[in-house]
C-alpha positions in Angstrom: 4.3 18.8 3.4 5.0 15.0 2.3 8.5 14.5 0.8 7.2 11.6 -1.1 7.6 10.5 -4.9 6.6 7.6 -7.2 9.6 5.1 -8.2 11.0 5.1 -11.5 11.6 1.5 -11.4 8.8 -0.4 -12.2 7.8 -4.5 -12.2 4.8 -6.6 -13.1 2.1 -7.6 -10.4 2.4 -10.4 -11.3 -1.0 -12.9 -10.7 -2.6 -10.0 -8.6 -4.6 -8.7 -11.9 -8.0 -10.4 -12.2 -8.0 -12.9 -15.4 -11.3 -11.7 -17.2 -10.1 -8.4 -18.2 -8.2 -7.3 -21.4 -4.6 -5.5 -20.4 -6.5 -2.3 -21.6 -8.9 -2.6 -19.1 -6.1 -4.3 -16.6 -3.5 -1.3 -17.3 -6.3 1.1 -16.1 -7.6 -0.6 -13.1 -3.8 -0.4 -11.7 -3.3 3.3 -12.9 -6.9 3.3 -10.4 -5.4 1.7 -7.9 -1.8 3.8 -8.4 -3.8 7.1 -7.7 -5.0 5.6 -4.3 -1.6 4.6 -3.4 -0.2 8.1 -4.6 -3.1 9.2 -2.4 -1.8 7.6 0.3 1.5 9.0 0.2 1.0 12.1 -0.7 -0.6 11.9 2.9 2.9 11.0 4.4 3.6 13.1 8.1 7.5 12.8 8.4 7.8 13.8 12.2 5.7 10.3 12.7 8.6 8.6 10.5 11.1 9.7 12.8 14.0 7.5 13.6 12.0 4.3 11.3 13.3 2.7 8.4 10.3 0.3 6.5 9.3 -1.3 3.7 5.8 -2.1 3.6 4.4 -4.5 0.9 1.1 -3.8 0.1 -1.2 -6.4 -1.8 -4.3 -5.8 -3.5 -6.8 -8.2 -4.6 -9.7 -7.7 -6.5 -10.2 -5.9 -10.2 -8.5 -3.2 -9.1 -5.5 -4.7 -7.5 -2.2 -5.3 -7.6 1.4 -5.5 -5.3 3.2 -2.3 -4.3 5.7 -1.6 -2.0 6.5 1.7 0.3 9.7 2.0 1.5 10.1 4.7 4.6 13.8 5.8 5.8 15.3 9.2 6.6 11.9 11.0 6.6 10.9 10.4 3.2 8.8 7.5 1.2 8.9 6.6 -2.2 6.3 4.0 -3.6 7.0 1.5 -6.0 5.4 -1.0 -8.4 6.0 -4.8 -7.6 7.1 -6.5 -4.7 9.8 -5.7 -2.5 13.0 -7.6 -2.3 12.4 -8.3 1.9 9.5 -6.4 3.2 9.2 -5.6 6.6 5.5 -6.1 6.7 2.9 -7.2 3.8 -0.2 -6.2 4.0 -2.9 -8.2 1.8 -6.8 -6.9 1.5 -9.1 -5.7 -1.1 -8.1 -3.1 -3.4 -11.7 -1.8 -2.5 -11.3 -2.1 1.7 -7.5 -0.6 1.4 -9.3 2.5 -0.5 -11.7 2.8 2.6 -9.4 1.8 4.9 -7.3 5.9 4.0 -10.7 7.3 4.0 -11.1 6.5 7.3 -14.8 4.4 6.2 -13.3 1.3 7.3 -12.2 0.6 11.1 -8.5 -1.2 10.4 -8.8 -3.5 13.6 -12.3 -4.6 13.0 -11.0 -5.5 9.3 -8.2 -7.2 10.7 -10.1 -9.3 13.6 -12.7 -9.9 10.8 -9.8 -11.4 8.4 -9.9 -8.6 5.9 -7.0 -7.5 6.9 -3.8 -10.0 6.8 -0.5 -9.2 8.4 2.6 -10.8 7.7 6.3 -9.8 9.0 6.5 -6.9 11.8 2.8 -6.5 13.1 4.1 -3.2 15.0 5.3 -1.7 11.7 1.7 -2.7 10.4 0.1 -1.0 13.4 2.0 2.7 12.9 1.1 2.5 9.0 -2.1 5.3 10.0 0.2 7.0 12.4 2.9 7.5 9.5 0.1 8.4 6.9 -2.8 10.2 8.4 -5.6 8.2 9.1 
């Protein structure tokens, strides 16, 4: 179905981790989060690719945060740890309302018009991000 695959290559989030925890407890709130983003990709619908080339920087706040990227070209994506190099898009919310957000419990325009959502870069690219992965 998806011809998706975690990076190999992998950086810090650095300053996206929350400051009270120990890097035990840090190391498995971003493995948390890294299941939700495989989640997400594992969820990727090439034919609504087709013909785009992306790569979406997601951050994460909260406990269970952090900054990932998704790159999309050629009808494939591959997600990777850390920030991109010059995202198309970067898309900042809750670690919490991203999970609801691919669960389809959370309404992406009423986030975004409530400021839950922010959007920086190519708001279009931001906008076919359910299209592209299924919700």
């Amino acid at each position: 179905m998806a011809a998706c695959q975690v990076g190999d290559k992998r950086t810090a989030a650095a300053g996206m981790e929350a400051d009270h925890l120990s890097p035990c407890e840090r190391q498995k709130d971003m493995q948390q989060a890294e299941q939700v983003l495989k989640h997400l990709v594992s969820r990727f619908l090439p034919e609504a690719a087709e013909g785009m080339h992306a790569t979406y920087q997601l951050e994460l706040s909260g406990d269970e945060g952090g900054r990932w990227h998704v790159v999309v070209g050629e009808g494939k994506c591959e997600l990777r740890e850390g920030a991109a190099d010059q995202p198309d898009t970067t898309i900042a919310m809750s670690a919490e309302d991203f999970q609801a957000l691919i669960e389809r419990r959370l309404d992406v325009m009423q986030a975004y018009s409530n400021g839950r959502v922010q959007v920086t870069g190519n708001l279009w690219l931001a906008m076919q991000l359910g299209e592209v992965f299924g919700f």
